[in-house]
N, C-alpha and C positions, 0 to 999 in steps of 0.2 A: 735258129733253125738247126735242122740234124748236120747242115753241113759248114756251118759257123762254129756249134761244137767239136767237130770232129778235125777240123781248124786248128783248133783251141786243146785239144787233148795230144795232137802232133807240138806244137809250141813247148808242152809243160814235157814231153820226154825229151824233146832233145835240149830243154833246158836239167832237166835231170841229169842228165849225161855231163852235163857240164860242172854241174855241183856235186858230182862224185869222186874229184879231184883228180880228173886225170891231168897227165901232163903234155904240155908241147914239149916236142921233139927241141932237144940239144943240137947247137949247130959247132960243128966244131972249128976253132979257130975265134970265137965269142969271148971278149975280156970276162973279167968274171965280176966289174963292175954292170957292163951291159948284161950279163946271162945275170944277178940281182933285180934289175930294175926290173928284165922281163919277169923274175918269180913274184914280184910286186904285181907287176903287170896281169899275171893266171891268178894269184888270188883277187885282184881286182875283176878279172872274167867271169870267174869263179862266183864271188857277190853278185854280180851281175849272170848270172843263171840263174842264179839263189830267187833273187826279185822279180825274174822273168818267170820263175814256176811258181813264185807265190802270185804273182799277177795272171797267168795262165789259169790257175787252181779257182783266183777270185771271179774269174771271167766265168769259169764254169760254176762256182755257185751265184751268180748271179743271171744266169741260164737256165740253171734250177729253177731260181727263186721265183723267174720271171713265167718260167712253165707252170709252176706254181700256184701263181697268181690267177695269170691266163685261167686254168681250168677251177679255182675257186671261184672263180669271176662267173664262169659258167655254168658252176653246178649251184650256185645261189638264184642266177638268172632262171634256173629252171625250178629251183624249187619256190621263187618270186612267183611263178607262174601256175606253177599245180598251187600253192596258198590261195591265190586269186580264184582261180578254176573252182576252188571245192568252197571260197566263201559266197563266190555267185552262184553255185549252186543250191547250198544254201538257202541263201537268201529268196533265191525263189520258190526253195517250197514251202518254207516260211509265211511267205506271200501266199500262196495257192492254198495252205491249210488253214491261212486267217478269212479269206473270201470263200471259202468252203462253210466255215463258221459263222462268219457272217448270214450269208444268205437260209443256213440251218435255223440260226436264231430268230432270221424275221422273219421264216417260216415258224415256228412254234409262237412269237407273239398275235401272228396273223389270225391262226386259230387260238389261242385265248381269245382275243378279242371277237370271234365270230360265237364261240362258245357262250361268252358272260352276256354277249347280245341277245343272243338264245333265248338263255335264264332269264334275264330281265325280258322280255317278251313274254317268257310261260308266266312269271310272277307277275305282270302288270292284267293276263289274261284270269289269272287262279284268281286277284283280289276282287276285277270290276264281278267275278263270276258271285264271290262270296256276297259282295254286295246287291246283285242283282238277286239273291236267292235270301238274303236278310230282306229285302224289299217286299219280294214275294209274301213271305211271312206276315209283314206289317198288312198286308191288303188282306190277306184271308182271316188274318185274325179281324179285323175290321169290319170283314163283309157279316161275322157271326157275333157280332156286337148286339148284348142283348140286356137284360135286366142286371146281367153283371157289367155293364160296361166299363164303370170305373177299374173293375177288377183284372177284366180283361187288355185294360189299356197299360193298366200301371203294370201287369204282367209283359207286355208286349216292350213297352218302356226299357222293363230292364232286360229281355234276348237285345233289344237295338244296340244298348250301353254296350253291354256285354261283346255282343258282333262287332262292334266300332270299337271296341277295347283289343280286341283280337287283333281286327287289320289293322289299327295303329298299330302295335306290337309287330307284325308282319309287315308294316312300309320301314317300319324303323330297321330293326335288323337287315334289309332287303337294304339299303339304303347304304346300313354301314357295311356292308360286304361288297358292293358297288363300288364304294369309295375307296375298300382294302384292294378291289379288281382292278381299278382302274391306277391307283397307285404302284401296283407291283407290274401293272404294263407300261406305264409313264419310264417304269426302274429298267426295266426289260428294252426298252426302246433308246431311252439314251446309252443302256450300254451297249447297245448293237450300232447304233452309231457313232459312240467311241472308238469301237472297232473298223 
């Protein structure tokens, strides 16, 4: 704390004071064996300031270090927190532009599949129409069956061939386009439910 430091920065000056070698006071009347020891004695004090501002100094960067810490501690904690914040965000629009997509996509297979039902409707109406009207033919040529009739029939023969060679031709194609319609929505649909 600011008042643990400042604790701490009182300790290391007046241990300063002390390793700048001043000296105690001379007493006079002191043998000069005792006034010895005592100079023993001040550089021993002396060290021992020394230790006490290097222990003061350590205190204080270990105050540092720990304020330090303290606030790296904290400014990860927060940016732990905005990383979180902006991948949940993310993530959910992620989400929201994939079910957007989704439901677009089975909106366009929905209408394919209403479209090619369509088709196959007009086309199954166009073919019974052509054969109802190759029928027609067969009966009025029939009805005018006359001294040619052979002639008339073997003519009639080959329009039927002919007409029936046609809407085969026209079931077959019809059939395979069907098949390509229904395939590319079969495609269309697992990958909408993929998604």
């Amino acid at each position: 704390t600011a008042a643990q430091y400042r604790t701490i920065l009182s300790h290391d000056m007046d241990s300063r004071l002390v390793a700048s070698g001043a000296q105690a006071p001379s007493i006079i009347g002191v043998p000069r064996a005792l006034q010895d020891h005592a100079n023993n004695l001040q550089r021993t004090y002396e060290n021992s300031g020394k230790m006490t501002a290097g222990i003061s100094r350590l205190g204080a960067a270990e105050l540092s270090f720990s304020n330090t810490v303290d606030k790296h501690e904290k400014d990860m904690t927060l940016v732990r927190a905005q990383v979180q914040q902006h991948l949940t965000q993310m993530q959910l629009r992620l989400q929201q532009e994939l079910e957007r997509s989704k439901r677009r996509i089975a909106g366009q297979v929905h209408h394919m599949n209403q479209q090619l039902e369509t088709e196959w409707s007009q086309c199954q109406t166009s073919m019974l129409s052509e054969v109802a009207g190759a029928l027609d033919q067969v009966h009025q040529q029939l009805e005018h069956v006359g001294d040619s009739l052979q002639l008339d029939l073997t003519s009639t023969l080959q329009d039927v061939k002919g007409c029936a060679a046609g809407i085969k031709e026209t079931i077959v194609a019809t059939e395979r386009d069907w098949m390509r319609a229904q395939g590319q929505l079969a495609m269309f649909s697992s990958w909408s439910m993929a998604w």
